[in-house]
Backbone bond lengths (Angstrom), bond angles and torsions (degrees), N, CA, C in turn:
res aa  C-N    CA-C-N  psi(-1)  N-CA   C-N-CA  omega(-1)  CA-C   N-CA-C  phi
1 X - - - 1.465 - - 1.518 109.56 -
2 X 0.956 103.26 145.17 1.876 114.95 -164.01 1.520 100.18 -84.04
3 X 1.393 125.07 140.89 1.423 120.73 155.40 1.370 127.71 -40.14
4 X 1.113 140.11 122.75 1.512 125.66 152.33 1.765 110.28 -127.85
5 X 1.510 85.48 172.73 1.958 85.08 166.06 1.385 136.38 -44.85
6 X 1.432 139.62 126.06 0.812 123.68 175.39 1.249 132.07 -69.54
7 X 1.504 123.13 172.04 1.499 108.74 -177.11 1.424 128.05 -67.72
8 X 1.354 114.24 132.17 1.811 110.53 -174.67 1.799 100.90 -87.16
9 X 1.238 112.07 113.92 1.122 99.45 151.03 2.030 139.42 -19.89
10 X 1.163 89.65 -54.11 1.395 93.99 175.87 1.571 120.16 -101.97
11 X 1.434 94.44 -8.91 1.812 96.41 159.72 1.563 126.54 -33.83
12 X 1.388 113.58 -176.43 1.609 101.72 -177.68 1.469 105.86 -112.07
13 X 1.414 116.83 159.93 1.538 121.09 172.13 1.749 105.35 -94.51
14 X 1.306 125.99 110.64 1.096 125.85 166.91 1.560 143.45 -74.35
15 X 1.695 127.00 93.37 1.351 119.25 -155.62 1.622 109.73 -86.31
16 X 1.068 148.30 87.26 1.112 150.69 163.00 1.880 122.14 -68.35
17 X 1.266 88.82 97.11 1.588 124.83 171.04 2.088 87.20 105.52
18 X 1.375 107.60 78.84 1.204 107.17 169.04 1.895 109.48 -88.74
19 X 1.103 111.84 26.35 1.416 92.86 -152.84 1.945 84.17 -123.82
20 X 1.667 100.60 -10.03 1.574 99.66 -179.41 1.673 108.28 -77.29
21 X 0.978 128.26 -170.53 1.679 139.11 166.50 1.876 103.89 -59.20
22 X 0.971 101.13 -64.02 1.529 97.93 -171.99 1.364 122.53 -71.21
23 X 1.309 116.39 -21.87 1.581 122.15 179.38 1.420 89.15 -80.37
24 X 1.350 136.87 -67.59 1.427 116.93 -177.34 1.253 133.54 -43.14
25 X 1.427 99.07 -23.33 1.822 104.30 173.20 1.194 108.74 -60.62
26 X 1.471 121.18 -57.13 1.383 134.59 -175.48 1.406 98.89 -46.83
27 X 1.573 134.23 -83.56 1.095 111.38 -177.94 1.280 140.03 -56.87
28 X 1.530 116.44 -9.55 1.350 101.72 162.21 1.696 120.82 -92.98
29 X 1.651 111.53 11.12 1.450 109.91 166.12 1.515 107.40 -82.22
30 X 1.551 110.08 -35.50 1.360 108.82 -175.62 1.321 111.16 -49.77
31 X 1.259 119.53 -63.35 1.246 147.74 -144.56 1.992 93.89 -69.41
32 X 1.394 108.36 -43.40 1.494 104.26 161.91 1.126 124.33 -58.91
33 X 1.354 120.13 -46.00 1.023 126.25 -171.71 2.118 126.07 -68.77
34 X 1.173 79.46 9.51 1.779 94.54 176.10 1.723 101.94 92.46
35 X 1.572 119.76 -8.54 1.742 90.77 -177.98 1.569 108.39 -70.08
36 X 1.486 115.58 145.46 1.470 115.83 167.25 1.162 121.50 -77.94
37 X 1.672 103.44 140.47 1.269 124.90 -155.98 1.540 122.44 -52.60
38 X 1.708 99.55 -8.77 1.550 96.62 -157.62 1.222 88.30 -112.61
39 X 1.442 127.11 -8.42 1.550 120.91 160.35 1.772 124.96 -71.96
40 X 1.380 107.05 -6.86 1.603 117.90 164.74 1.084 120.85 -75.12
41 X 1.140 144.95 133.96 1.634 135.58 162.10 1.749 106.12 -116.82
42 X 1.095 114.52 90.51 1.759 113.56 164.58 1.744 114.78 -76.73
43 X 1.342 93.18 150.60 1.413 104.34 -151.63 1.607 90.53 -139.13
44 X 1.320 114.43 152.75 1.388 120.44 -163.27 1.783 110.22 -179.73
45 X 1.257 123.03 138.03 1.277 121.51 146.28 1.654 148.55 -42.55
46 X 1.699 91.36 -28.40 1.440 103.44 177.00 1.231 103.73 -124.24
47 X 1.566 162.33 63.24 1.154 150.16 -141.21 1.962 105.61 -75.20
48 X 0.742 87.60 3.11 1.551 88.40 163.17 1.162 137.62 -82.52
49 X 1.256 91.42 -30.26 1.961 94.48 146.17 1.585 145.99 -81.20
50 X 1.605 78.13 10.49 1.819 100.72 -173.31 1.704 102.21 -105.34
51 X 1.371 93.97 -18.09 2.307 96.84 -161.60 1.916 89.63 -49.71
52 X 1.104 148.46 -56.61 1.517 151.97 -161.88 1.835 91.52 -45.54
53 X 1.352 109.98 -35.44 1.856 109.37 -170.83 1.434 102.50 -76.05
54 X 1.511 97.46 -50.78 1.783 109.57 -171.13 1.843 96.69 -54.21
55 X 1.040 127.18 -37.91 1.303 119.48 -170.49 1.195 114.34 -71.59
56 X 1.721 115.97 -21.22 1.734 126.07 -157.67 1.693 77.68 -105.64
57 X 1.553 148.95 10.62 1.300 139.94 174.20 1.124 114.39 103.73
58 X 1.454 119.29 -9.62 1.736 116.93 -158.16 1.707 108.39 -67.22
59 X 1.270 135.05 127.12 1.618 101.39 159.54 1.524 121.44 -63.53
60 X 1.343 100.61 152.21 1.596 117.79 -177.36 1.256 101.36 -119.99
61 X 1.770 121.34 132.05 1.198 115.71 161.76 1.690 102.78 -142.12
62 X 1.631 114.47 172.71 1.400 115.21 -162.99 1.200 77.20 -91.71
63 X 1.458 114.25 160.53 1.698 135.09 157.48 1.391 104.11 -150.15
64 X 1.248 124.09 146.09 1.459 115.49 -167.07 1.660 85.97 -152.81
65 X 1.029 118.26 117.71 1.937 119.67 -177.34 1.397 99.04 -52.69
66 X 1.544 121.09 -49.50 1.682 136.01 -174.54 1.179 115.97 -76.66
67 X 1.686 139.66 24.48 1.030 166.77 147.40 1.382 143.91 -106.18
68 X 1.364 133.48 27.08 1.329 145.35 177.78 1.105 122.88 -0.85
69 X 1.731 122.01 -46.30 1.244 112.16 155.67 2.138 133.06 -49.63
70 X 1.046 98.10 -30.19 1.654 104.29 -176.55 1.497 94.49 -57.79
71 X 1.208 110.44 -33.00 1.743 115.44 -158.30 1.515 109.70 -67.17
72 X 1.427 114.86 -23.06 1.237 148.06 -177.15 1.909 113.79 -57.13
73 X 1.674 108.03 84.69 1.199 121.62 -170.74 1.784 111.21 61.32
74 X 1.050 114.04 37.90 2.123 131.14 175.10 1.709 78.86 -62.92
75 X 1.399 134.91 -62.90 1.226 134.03 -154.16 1.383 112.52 -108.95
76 X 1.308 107.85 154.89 1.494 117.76 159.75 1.254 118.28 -113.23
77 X 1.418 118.42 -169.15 1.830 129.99 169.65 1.410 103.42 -88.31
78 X 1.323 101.39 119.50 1.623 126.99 158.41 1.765 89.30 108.16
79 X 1.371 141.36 13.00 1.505 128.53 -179.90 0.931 97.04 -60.03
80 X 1.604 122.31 160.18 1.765 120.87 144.89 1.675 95.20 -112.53
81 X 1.596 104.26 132.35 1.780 105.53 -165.43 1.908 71.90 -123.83
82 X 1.826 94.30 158.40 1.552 134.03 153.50 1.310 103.82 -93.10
83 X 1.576 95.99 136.60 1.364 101.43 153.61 1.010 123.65 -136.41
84 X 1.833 116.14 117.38 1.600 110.20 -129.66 1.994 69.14 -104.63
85 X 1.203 109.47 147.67 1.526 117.86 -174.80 1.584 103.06 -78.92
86 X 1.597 97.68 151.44 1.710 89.66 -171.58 1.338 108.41 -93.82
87 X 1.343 120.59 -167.78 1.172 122.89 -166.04 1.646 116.04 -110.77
88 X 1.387 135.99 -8.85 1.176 162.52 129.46 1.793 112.25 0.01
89 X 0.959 116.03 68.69 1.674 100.77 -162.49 1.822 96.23 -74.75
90 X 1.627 106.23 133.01 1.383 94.00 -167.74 1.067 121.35 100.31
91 X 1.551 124.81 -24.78 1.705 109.55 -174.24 1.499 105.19 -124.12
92 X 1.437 108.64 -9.79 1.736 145.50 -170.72 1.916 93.71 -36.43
93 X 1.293 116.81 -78.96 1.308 129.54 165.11 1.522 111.58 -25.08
94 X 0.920 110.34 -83.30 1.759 100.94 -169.38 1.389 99.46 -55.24
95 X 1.531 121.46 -60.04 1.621 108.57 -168.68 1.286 107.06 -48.51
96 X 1.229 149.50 -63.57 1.264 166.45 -179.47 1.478 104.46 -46.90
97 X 1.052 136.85 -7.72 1.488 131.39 167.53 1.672 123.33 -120.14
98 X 1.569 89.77 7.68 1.262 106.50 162.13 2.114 119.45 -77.19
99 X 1.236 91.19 -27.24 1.647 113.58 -169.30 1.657 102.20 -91.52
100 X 1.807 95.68 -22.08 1.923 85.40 -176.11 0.995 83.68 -81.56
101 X 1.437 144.24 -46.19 1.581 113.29 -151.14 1.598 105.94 -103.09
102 X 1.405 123.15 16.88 1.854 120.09 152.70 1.789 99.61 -68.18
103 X 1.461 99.23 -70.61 1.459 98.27 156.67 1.591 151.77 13.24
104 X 1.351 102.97 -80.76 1.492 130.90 160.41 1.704 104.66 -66.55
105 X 1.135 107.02 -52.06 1.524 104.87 -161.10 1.906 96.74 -69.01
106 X 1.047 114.11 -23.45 1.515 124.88 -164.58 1.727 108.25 -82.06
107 X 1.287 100.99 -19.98 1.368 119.52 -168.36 1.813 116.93 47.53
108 X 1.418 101.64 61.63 1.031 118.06 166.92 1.449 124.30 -73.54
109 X 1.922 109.19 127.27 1.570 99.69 171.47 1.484 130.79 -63.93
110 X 1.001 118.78 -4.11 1.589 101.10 -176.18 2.121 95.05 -170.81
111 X 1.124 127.75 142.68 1.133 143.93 167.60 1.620 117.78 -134.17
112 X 1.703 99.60 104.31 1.650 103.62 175.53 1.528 109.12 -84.81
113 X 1.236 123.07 174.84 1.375 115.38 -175.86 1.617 83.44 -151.75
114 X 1.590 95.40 149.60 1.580 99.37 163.70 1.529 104.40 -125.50
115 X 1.659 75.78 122.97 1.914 106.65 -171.57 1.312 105.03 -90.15
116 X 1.754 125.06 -157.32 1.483 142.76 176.62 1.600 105.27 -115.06
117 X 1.057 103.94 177.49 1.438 102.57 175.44 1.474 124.59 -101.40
118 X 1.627 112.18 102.57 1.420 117.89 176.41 1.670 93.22 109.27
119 X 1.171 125.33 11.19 1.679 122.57 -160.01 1.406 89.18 -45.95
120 X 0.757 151.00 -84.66 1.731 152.98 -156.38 1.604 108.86 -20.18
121 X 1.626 108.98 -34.95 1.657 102.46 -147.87 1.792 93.91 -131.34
122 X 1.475 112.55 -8.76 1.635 102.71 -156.76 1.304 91.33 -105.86
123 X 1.679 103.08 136.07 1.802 101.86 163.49 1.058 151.67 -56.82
124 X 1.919 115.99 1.86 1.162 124.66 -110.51 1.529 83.19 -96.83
125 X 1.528 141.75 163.82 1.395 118.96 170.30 1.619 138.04 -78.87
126 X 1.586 91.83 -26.24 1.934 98.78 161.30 1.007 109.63 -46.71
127 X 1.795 125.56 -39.78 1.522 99.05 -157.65 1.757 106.21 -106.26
128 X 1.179 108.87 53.58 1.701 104.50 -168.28 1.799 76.68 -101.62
129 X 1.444 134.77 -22.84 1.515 122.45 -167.71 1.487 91.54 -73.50
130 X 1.532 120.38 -61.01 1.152 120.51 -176.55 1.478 124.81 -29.79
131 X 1.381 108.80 -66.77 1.155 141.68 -172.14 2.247 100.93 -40.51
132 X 1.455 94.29 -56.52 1.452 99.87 170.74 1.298 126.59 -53.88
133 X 2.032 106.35 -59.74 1.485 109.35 154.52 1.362 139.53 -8.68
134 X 1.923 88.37 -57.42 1.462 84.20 -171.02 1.376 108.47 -71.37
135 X 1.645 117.39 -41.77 1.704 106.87 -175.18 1.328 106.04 -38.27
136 X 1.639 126.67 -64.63 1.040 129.73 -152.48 1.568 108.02 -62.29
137 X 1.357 135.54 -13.62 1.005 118.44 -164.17 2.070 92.74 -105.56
138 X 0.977 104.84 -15.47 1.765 118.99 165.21 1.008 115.46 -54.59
139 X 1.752 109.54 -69.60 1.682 121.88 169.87 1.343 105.56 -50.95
140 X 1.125 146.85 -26.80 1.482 138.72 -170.94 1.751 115.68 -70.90
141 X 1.814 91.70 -42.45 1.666 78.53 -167.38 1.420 122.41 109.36
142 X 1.179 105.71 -24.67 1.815 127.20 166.54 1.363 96.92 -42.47
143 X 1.379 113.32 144.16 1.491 131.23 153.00 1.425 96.49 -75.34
144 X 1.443 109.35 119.85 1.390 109.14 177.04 1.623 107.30 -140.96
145 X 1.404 95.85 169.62 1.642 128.23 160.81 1.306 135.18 -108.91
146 X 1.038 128.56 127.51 1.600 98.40 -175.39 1.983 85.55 -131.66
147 X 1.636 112.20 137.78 0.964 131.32 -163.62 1.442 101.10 -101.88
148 X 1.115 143.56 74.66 1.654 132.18 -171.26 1.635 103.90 -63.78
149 X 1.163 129.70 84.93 1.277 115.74 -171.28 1.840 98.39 -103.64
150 X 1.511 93.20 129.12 1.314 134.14 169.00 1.587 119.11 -43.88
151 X 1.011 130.96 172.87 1.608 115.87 170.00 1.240 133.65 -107.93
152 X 1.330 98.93 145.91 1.897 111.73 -168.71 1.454 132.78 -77.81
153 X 1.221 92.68 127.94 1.525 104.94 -162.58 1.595 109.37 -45.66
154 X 1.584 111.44 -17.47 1.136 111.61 177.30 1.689 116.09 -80.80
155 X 0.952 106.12 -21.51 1.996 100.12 176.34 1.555 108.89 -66.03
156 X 1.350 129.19 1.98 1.386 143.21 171.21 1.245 97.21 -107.56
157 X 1.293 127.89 -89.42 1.703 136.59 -163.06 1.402 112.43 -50.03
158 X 1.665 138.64 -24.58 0.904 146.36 148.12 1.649 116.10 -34.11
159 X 1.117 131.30 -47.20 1.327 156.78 -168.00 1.524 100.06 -83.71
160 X 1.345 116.82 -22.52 1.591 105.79 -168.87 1.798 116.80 -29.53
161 X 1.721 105.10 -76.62 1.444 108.84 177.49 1.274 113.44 -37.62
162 X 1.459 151.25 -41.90 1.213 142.17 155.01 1.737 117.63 -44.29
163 X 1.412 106.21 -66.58 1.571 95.47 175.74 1.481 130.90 -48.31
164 X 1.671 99.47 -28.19 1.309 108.76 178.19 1.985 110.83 -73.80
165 X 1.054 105.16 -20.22 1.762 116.22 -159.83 1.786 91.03 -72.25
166 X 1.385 115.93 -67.89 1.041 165.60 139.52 2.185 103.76 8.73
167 X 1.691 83.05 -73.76 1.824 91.79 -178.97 1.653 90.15 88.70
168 X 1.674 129.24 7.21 1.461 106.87 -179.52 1.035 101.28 -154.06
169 X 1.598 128.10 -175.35 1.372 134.22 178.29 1.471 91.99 -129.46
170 X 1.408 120.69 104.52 1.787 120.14 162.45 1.598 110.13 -66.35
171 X 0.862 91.53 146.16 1.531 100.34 -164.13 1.722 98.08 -165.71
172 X 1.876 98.18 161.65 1.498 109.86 148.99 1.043 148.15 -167.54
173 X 1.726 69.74 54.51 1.951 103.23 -167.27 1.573 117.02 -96.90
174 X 1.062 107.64 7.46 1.599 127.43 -178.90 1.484 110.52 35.64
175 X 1.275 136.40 -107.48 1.492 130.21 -155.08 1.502 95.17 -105.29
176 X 1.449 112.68 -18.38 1.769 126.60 169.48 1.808 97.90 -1.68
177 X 1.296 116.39 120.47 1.638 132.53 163.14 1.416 102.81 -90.59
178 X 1.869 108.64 132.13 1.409 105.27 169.96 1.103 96.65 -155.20
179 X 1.605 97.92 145.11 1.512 120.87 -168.30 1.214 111.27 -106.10
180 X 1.898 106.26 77.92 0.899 105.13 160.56 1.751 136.06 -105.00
181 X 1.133 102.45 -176.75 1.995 114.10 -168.88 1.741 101.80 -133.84
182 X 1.364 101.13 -176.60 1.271 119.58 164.00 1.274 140.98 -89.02
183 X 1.363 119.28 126.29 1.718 90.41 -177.61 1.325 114.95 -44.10
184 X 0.864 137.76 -47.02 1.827 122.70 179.41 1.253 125.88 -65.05
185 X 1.358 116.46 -3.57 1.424 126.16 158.58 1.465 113.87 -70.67
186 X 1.154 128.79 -46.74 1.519 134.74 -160.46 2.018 95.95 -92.59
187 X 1.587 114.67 -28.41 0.921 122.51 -172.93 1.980 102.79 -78.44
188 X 1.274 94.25 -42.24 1.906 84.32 160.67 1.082 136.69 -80.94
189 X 1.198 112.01 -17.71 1.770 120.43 163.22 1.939 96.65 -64.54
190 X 0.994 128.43 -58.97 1.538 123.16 -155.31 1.585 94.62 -73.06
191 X 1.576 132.43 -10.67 1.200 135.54 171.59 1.899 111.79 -65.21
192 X 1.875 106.22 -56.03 1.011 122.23 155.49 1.173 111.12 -26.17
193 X 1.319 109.15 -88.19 1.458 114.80 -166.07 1.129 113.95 -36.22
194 X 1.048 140.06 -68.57 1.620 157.09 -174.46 2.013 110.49 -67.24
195 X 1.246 111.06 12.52 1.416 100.05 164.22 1.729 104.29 -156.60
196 X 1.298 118.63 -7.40 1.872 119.89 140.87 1.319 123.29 -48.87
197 X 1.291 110.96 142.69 1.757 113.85 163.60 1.682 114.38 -23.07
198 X 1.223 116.20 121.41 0.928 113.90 -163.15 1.353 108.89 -86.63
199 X 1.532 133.89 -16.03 1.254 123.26 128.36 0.790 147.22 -52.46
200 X 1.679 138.52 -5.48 1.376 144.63 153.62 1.591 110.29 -65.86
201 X 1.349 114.53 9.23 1.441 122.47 -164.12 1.505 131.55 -157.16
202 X 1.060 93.68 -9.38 1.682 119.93 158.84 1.635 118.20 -58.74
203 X 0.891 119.59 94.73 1.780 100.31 158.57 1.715 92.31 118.19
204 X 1.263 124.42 -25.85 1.308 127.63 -171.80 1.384 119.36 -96.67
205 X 1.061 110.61 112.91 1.982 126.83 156.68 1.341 115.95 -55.92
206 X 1.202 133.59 100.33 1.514 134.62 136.89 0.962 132.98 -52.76
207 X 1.275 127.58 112.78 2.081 130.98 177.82 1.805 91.19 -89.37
208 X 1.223 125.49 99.41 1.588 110.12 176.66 1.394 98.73 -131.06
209 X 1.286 100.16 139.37 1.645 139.81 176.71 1.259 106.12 -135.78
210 X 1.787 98.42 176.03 1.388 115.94 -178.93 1.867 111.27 -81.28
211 X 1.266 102.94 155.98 1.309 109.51 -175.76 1.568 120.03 -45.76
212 X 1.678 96.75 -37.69 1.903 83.96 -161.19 1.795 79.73 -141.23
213 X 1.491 100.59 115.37 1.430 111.15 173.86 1.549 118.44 -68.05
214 X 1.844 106.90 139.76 1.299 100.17 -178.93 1.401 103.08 -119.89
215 X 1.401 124.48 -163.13 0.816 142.27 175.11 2.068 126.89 -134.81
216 X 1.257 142.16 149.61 1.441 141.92 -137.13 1.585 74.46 -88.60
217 X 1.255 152.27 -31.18 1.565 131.55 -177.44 1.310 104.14 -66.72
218 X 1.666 133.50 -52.25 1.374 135.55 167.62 1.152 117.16 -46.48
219 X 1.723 125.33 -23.93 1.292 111.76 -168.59 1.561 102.98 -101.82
220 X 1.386 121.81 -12.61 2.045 125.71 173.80 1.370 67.24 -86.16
221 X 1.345 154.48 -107.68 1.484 140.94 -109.04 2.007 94.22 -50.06
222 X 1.679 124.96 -53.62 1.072 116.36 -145.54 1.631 91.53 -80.01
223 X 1.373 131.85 -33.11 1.575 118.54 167.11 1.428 123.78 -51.82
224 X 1.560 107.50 -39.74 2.026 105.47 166.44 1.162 114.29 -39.55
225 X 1.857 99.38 -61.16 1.761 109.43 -166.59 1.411 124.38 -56.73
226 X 1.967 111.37 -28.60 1.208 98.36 173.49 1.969 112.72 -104.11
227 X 1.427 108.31 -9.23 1.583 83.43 171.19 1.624 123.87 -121.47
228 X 1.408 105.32 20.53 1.416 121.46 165.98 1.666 108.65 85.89
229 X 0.876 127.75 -16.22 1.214 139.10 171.66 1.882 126.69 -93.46
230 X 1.287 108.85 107.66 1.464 111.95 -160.41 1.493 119.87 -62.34
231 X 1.164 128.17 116.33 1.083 150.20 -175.06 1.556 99.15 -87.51
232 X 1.868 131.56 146.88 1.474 112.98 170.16 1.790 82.11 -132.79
233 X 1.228 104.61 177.69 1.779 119.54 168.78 2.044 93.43 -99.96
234 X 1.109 103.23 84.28 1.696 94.31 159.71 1.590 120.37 -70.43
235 X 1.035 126.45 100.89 1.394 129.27 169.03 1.510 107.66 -73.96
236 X 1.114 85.89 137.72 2.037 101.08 172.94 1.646 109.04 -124.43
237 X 1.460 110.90 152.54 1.636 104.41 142.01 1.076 118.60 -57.16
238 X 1.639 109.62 162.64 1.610 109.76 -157.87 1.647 96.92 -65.22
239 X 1.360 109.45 -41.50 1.662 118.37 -162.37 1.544 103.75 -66.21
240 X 1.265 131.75 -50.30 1.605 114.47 140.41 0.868 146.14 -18.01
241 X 1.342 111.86 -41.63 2.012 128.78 -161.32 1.568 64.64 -89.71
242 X 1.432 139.81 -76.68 1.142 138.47 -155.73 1.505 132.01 -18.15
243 X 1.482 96.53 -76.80 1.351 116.27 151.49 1.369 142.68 -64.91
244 X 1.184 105.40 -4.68 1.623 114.18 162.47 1.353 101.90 -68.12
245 X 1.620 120.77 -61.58 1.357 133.51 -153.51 1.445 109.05 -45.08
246 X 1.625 98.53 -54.14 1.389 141.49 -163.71 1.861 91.09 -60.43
247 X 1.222 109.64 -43.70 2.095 105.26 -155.41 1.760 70.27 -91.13
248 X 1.048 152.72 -47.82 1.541 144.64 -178.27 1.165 110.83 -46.75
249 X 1.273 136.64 -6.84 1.396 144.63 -166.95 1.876 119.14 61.11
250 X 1.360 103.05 44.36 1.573 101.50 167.04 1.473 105.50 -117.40
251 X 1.704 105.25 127.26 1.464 123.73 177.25 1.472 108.83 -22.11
252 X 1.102 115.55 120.54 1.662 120.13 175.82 1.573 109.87 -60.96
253 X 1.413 131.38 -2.20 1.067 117.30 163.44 1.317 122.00 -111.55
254 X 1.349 128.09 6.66 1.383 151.66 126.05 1.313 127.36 -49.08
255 X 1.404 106.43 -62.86 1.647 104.90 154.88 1.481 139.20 -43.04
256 X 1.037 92.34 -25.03 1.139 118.86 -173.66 2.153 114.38 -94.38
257 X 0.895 96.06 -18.94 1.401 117.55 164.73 1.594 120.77 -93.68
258 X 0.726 94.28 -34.82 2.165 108.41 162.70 1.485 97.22 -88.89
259 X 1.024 144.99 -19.09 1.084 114.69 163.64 1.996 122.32 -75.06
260 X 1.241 95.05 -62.58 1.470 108.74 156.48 1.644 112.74 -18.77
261 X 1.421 108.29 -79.51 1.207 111.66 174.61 1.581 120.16 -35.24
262 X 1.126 115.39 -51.49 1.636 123.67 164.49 1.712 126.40 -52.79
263 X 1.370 108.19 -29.61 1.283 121.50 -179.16 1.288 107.12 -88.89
264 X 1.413 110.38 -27.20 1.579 114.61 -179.59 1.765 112.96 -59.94
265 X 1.709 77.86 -46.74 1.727 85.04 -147.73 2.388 81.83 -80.31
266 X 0.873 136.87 -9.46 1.167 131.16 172.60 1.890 94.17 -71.37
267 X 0.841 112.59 -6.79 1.952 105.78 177.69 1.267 86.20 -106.53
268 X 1.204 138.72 -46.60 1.767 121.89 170.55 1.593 106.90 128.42
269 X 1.713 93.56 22.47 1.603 103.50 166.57 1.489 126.16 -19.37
270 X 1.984 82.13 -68.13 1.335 118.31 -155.91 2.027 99.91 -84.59
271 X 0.780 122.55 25.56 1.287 110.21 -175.84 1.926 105.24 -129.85
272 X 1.023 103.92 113.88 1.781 121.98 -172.92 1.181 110.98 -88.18
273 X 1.556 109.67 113.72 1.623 106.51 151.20 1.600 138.51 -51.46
274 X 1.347 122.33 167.38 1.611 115.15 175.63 1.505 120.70 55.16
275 X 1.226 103.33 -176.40 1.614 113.59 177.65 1.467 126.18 -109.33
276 X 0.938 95.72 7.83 2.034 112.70 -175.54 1.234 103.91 -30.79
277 X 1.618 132.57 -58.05 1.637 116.23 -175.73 1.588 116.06 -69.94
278 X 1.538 117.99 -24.10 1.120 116.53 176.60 1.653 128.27 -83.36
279 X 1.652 103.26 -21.19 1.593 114.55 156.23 1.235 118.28 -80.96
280 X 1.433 118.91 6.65 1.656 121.55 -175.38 1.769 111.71 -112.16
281 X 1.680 87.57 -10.34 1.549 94.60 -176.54 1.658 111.15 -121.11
282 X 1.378 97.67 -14.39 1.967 94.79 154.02 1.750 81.44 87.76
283 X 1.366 132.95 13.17 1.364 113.01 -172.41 1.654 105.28 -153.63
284 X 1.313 140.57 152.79 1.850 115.70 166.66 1.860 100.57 -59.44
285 X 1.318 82.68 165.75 1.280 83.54 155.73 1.437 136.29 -105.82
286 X 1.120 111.42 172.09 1.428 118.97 -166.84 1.598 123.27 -51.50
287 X 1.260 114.88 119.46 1.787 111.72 -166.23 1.331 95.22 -100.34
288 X 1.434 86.62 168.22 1.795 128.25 -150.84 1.437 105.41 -73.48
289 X 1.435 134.68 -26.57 1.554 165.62 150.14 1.321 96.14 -56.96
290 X 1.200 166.34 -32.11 1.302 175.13 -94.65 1.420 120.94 -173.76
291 X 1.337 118.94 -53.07 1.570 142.33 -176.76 1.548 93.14 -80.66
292 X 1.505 131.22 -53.34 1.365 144.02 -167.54 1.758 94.74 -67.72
293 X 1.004 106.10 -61.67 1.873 111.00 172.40 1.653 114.64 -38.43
294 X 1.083 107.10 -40.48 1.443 121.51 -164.06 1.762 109.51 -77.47
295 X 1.303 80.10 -47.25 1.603 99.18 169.96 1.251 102.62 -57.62
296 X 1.846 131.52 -86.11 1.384 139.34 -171.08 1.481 99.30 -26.83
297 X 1.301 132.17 -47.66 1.474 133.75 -164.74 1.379 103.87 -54.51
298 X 1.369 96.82 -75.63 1.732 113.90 177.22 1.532 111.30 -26.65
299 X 1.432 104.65 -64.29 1.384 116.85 -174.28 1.796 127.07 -62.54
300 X 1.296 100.13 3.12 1.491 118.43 176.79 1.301 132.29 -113.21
């Protein structure tokens, strides 16, 4: 690992893709958490979804992965920057190695990244960007983090009004265990990370999930229990799950990526050892009875 600056206390925390769900979490954990506002810099493609921060003090600046110029002094020596992964399936890698080497060149203390879970070893196809990321951010030399974050209770609970329309959860992950959390679970761990000793956090990979892995039958049982209406886990063959997705009107090469994902986590992708997000967040994490509640609310 290459020398760089160390961390300045009063240096800035850099949010890269503040403008997604989880980068905003982060800054609004920071921002609870007592760092001052003008020591944040959120960063975004559209900064117009940031002006509500700029008003609360935050700096706002454009960053656009598909723009090289934005990249152009984003960092200084001693920052600690996020790098909240983009959403691009496929283009993740190059955009994302545009920021390691502003980064490096910036001589930044520390760069977390939010990875997949197990990216190194799992087949799954989301995480083949990750999986590259991480080399590239290895080969670089960066003081880094890499955040393996697990999956969010919201890529299910999002779906409620469908599951509910429905009476099921299509799926074809069968008894598949997954350890999942909340976005604001994974979003306070990457808060952690980025305002702890920055040697307690340097050099180390986190695999973090939710405390107590479930499974898509636990998660139709916990939507029945809270909105009275029976929810089931329909399992399909994949080529079923396939063509369901597909006659539902989701892009067959999307569909086709939820399926994967399902097949993955039925090999046990998706299911995390230990307590790492919940020793990183000083609290358990957020249960499946809880996240499902949150949802019903929303959804009413």
């Amino acid at each position: 690992m290459s020398t760089t600056s160390a961390a300045n206390p009063n240096g800035s925390i850099v949010i890269v893709g503040a403008t997604g769900h989880l980068g905003r979490l982060v800054v609004e954990d920071l921002l609870d958490s007592g760092v001052d506002a003008g020591r944040i810099v959120a960063t975004g493609r559209n900064t117009d979804k940031l002006a509500d921060l700029a008003e609360r003090g935050v700096k706002v600046r454009r960053l656009d992965f598909d723009d090289p110029e934005t990249l152009d002094g984003a960092f200084s020596a001693g920052d600690r920057v996020l790098l909240v992964s983009g959403s691009d399936v496929g283009q993740r890698q190059r955009q994302h190695q545009g920021v390691i080497d502003a980064a490096v060149a910036a001589g930044v203390a520390q760069l977390a990244y939010t990875s997949g879970p197990k990216a190194d070893t799992t087949p799954m196809i989301l995480a083949t960007d990750h999986r590259l990321t991480e080399e590239g951010i290895k080969a670089s030399g960066v003081p880094a983090t890499i955040l393996r974050n697990g999956w969010y209770f919201e890529n299910y609970t999002d779906q409620l009004g469908t599951y509910l329309e429905h009476g099921a959860i299509l799926n074809s992950a069968g008894d598949a265990r997954i350890s999942a959390a909340s976005r604001a679970d994974f979003a306070a761990a990457a808060a952690a990370v980025l305002t702890g000793p920055v040697g307690d956090h340097v050099g180390r990979v986190y695999e973090l999930g939710g405390d107590t892995a479930i499974t898509l039958t636990d998660l139709a049982a916990a939507i029945t229990a809270a909105t009275g209406q029976t929810v089931v886990s329909a399992n399909l063959p994949p080529a079923e799950h396939l063509a369901a997705l597909v006659g539902a009107g989701v892009p067959e090469a999307f569909a086709g990526i939820l399926v994967d994902v399902d097949q993955a986590a039925a090999a046990g992708a998706l299911e995390v050892e230990g307590h790492a997000l919940s020793t990183l967040i000083g609290r358990p994490t957020t249960s499946l009875a809880d996240a499902v509640a949150a949802a019903t609310t929303a959804n009413t």
